[in-house]
mmCIF file as gemmi writes it, N, C-alpha and C atoms, coordinates in Angstrom:
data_model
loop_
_atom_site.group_PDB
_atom_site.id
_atom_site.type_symbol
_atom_site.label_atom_id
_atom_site.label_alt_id
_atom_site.label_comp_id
_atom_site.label_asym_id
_atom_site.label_entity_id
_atom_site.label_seq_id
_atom_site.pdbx_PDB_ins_code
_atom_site.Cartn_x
_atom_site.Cartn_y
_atom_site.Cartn_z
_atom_site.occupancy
_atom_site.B_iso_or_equiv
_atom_site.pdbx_formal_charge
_atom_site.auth_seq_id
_atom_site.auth_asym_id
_atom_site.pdbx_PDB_model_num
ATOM 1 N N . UNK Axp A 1 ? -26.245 -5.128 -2.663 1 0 ? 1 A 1
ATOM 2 C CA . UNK Axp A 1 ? -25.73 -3.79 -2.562 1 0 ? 1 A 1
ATOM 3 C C . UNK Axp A 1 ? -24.511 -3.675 -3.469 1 0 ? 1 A 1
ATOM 4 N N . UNK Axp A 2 ? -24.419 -2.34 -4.126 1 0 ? 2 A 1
ATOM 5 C CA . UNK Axp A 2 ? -23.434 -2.111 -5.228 1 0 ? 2 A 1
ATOM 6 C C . UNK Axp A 2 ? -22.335 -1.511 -4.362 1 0 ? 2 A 1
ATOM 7 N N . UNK Axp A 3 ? -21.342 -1.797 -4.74 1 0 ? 3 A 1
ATOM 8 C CA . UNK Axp A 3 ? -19.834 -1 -4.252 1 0 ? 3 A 1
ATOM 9 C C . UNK Axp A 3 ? -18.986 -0.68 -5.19 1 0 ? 3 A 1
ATOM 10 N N . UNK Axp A 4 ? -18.679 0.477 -5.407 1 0 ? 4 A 1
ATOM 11 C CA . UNK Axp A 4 ? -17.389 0.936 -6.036 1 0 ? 4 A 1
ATOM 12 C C . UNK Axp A 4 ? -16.279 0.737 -5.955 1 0 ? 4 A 1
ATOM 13 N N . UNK Axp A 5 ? -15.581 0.663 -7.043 1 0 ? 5 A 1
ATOM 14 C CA . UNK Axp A 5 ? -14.049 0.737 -6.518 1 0 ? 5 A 1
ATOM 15 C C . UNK Axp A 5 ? -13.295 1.852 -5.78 1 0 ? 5 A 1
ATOM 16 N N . UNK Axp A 6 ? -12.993 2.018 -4.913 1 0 ? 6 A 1
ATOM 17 C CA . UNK Axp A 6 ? -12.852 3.598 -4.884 1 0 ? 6 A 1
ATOM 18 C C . UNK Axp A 6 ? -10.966 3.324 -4.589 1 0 ? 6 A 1
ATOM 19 N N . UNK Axp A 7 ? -10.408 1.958 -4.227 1 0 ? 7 A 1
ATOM 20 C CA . UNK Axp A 7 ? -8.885 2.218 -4.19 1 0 ? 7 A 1
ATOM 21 C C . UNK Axp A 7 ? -8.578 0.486 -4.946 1 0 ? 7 A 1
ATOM 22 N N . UNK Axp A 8 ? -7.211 0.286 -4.965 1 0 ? 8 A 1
ATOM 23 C CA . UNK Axp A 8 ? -6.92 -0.708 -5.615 1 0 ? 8 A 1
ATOM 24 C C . UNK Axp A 8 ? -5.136 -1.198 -4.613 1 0 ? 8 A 1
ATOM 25 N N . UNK Axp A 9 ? -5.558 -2.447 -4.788 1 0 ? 9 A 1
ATOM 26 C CA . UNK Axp A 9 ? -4.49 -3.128 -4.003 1 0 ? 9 A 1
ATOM 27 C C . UNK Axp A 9 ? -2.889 -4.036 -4.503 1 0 ? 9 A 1
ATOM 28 N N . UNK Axp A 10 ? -2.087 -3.373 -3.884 1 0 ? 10 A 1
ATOM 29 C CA . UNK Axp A 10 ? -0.701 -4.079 -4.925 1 0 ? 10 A 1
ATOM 30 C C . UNK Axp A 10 ? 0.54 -4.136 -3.381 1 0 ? 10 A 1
ATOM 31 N N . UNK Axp A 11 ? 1.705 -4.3 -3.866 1 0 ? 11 A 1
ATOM 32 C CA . UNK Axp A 11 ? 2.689 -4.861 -3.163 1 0 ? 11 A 1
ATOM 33 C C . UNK Axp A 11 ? 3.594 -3.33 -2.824 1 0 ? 11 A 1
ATOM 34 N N . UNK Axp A 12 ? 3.699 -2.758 -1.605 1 0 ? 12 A 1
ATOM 35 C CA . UNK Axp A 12 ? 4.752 -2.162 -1.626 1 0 ? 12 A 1
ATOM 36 C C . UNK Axp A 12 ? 5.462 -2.344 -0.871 1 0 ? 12 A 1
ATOM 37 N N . UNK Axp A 13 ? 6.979 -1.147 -0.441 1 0 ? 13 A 1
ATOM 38 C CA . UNK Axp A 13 ? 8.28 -1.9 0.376 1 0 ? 13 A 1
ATOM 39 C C . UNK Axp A 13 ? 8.224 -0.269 0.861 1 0 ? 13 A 1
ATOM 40 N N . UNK Axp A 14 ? 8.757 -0.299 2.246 1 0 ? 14 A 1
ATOM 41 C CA . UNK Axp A 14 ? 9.069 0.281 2.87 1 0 ? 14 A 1
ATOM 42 C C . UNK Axp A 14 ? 10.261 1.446 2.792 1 0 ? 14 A 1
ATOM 43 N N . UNK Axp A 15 ? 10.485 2.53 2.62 1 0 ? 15 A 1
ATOM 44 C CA . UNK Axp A 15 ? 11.758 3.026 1.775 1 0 ? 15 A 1
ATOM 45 C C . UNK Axp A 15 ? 12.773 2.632 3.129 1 0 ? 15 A 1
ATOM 46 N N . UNK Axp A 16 ? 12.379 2.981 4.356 1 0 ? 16 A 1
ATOM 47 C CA . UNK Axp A 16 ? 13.55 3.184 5.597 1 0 ? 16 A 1
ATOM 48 C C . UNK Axp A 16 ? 13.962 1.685 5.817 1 0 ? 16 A 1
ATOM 49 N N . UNK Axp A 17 ? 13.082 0.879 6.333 1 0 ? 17 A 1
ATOM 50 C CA . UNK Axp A 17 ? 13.534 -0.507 6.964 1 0 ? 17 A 1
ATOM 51 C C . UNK Axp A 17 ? 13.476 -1.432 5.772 1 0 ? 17 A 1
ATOM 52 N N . UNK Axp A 18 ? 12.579 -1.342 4.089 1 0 ? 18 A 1
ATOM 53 C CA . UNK Axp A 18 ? 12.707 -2.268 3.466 1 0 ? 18 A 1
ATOM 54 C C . UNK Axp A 18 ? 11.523 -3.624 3.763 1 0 ? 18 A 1
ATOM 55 N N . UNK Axp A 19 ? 10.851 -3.314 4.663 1 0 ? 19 A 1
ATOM 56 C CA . UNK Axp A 19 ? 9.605 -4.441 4.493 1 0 ? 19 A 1
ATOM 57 C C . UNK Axp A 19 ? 9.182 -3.912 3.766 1 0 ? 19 A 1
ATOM 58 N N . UNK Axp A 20 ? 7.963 -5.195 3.47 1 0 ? 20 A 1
ATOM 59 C CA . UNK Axp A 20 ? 6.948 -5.265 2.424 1 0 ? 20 A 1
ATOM 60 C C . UNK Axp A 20 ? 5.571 -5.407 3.048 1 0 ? 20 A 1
ATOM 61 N N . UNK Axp A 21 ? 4.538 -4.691 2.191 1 0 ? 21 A 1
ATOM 62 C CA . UNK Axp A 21 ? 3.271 -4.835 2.986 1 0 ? 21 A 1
ATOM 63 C C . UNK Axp A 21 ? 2.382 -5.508 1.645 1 0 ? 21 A 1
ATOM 64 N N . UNK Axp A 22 ? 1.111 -5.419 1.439 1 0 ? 22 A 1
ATOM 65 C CA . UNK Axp A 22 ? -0.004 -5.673 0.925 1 0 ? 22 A 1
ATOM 66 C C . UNK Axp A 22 ? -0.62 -4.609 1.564 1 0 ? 22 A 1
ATOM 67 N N . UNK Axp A 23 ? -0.946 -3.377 0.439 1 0 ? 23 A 1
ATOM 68 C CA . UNK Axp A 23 ? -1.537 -1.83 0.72 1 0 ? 23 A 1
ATOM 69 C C . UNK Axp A 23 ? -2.597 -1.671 -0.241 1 0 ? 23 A 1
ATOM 70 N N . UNK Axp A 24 ? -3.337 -0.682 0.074 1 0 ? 24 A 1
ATOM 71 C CA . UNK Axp A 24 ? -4.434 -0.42 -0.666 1 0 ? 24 A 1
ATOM 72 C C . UNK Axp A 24 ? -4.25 0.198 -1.274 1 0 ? 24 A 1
ATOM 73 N N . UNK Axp A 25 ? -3.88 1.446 -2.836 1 0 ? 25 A 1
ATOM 74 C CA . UNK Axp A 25 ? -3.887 2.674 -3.142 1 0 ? 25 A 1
ATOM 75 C C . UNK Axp A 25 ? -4.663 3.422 -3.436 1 0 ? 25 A 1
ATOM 76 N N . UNK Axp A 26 ? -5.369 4.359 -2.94 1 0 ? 26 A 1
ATOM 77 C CA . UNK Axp A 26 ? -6.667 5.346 -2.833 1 0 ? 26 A 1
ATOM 78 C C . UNK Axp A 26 ? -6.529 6.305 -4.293 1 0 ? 26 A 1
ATOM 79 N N . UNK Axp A 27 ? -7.424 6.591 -4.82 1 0 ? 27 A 1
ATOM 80 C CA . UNK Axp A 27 ? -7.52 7.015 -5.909 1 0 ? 27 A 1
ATOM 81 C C . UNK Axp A 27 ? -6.645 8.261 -5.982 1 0 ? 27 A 1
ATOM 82 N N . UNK Axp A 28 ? -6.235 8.872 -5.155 1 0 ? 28 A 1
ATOM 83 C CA . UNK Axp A 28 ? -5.532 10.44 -5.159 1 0 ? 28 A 1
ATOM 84 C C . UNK Axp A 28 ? -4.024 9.719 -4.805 1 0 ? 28 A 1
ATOM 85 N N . UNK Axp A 29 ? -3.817 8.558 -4.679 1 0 ? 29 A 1
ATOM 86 C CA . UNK Axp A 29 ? -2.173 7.875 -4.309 1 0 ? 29 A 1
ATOM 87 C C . UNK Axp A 29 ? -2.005 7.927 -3.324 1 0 ? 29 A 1
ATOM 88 N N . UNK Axp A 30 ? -2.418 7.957 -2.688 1 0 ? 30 A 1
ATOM 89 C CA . UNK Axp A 30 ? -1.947 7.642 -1.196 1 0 ? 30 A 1
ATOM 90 C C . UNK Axp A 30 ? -1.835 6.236 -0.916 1 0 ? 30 A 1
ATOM 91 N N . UNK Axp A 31 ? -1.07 5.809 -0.227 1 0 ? 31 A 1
ATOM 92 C CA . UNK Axp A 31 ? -0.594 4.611 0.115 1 0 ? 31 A 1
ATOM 93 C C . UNK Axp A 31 ? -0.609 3.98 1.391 1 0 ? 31 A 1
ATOM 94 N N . UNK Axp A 32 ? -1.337 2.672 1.734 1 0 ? 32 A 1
ATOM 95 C CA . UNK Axp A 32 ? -2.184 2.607 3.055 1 0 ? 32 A 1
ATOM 96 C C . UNK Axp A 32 ? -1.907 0.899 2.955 1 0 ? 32 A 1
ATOM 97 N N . UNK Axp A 33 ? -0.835 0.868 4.303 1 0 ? 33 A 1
ATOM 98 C CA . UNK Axp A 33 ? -0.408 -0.755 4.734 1 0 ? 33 A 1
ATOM 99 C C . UNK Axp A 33 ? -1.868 -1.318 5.193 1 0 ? 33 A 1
ATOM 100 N N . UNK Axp A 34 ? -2.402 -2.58 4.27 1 0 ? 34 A 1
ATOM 101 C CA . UNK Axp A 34 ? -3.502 -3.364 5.36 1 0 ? 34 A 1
ATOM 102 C C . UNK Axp A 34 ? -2.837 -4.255 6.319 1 0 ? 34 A 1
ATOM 103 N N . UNK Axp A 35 ? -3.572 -4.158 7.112 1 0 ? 35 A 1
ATOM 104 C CA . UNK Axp A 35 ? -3.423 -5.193 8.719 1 0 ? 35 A 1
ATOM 105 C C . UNK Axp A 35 ? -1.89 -4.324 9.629 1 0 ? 35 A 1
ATOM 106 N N . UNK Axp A 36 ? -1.651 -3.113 9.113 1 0 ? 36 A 1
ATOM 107 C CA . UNK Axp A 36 ? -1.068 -2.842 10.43 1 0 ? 36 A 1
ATOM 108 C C . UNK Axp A 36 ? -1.394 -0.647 10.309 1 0 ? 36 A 1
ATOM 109 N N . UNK Axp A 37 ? -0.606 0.026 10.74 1 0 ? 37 A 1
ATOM 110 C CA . UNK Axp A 37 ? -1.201 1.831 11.115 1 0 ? 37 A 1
ATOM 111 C C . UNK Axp A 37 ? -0.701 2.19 9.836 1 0 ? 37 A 1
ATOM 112 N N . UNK Axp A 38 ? -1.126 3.182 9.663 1 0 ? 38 A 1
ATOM 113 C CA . UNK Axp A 38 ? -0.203 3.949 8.378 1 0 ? 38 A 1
ATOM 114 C C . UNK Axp A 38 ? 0.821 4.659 8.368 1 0 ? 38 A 1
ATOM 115 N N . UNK Axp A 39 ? 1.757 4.097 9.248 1 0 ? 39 A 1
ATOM 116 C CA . UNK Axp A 39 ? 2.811 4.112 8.629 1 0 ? 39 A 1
ATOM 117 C C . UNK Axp A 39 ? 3.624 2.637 9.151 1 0 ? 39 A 1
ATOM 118 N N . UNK Axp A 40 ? 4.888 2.552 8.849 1 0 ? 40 A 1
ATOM 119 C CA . UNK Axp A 40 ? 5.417 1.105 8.815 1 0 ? 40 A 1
ATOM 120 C C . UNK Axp A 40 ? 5.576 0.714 10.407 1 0 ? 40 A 1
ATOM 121 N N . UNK Axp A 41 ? 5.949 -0.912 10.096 1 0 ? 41 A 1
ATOM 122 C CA . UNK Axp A 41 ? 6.038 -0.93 11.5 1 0 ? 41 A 1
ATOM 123 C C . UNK Axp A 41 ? 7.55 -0.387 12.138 1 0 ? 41 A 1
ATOM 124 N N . UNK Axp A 42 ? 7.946 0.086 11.67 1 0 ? 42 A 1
ATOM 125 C CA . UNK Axp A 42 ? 9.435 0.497 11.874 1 0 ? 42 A 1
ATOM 126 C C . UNK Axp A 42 ? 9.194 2.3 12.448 1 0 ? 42 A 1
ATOM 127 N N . UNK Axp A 43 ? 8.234 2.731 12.122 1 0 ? 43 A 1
ATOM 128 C CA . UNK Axp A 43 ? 7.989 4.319 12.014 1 0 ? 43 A 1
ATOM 129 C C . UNK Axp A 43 ? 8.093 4.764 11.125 1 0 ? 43 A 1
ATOM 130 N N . UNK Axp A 44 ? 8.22 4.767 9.953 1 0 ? 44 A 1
ATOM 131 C CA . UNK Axp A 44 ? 8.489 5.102 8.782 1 0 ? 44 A 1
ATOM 132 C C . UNK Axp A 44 ? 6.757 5.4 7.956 1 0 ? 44 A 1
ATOM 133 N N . UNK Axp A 45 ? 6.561 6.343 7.226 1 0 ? 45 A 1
ATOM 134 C CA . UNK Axp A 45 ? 5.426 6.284 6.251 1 0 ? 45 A 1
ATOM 135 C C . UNK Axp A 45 ? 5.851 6.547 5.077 1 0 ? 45 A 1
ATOM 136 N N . UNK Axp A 46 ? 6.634 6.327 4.328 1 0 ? 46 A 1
ATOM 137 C CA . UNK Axp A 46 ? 7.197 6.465 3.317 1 0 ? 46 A 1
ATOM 138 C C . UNK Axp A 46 ? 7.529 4.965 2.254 1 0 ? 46 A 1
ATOM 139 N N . UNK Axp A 47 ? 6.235 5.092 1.857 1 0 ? 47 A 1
ATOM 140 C CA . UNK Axp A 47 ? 6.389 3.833 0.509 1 0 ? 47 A 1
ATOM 141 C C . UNK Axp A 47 ? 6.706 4.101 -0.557 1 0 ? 47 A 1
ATOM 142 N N . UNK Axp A 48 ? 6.873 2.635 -1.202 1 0 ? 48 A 1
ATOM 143 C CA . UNK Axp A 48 ? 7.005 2.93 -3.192 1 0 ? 48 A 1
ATOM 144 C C . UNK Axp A 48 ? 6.496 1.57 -3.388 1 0 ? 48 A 1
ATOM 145 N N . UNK Axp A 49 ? 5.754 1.6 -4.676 1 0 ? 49 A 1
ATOM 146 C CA . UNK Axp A 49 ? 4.859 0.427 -5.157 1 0 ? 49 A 1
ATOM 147 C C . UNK Axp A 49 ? 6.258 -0.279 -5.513 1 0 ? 49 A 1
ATOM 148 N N . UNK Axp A 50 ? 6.656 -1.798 -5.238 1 0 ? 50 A 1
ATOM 149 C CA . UNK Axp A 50 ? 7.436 -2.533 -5.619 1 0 ? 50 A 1
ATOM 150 C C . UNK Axp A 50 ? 7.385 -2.442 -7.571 1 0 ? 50 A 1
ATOM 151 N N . UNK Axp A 51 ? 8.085 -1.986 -8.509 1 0 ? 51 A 1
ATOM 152 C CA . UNK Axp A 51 ? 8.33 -1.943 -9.68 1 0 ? 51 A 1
ATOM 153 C C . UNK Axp A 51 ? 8.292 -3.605 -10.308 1 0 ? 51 A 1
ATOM 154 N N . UNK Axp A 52 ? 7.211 -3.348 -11.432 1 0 ? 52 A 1
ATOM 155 C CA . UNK Axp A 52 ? 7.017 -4.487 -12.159 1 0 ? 52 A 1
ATOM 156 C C . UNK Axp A 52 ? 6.296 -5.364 -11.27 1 0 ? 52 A 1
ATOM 157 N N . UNK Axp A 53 ? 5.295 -5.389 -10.624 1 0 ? 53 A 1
ATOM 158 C CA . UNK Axp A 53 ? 4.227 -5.877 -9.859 1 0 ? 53 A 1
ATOM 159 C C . UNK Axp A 53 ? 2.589 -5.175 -10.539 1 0 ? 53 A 1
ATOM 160 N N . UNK Axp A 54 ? 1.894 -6.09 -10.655 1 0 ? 54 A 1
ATOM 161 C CA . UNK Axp A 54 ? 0.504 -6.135 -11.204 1 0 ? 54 A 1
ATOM 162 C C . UNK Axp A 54 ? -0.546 -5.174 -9.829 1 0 ? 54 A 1
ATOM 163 N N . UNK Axp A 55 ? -1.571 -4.616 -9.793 1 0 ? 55 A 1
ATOM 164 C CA . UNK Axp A 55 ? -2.588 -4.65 -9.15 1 0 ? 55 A 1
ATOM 165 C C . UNK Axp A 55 ? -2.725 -5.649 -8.59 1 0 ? 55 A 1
ATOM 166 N N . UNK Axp A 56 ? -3.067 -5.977 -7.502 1 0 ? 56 A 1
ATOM 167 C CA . UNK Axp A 56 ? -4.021 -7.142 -6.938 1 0 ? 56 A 1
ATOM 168 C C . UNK Axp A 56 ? -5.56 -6.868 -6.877 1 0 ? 56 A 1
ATOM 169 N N . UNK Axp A 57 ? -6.406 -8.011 -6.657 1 0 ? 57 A 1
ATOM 170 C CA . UNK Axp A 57 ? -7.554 -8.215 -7.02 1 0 ? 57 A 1
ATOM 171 C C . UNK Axp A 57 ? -8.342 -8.58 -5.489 1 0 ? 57 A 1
């Protein structure tokens, strides 16, 4: 079975508390923590892709 890419995965940080997740980014940008809700564990949903970090694979 064929699968598309439909989002792509990189490093972001949390703007309020400053963790870091491993997120997915969905083709329209939206920004989506894997292994915990969407938004932080702090309450916060407000990310930014960590600057000067690659895609992950």
């Amino acid at each position: 079975m064929s699968q598309s890419k439909s989002s792509t995965k990189t490093v972001v940080v949390c703007q309020s508390c400053e963790s870091v997740f491993v997120s997915e980014v969905k083709p329209d940008g939206t920004i989506r923590p894997i292994g915990v809700s969407a938004d932080c564990t702090c309450g916060d949903g407000d990310f930014r892709r960590i600057s000067g970090t690659a895609d992950l694979e």
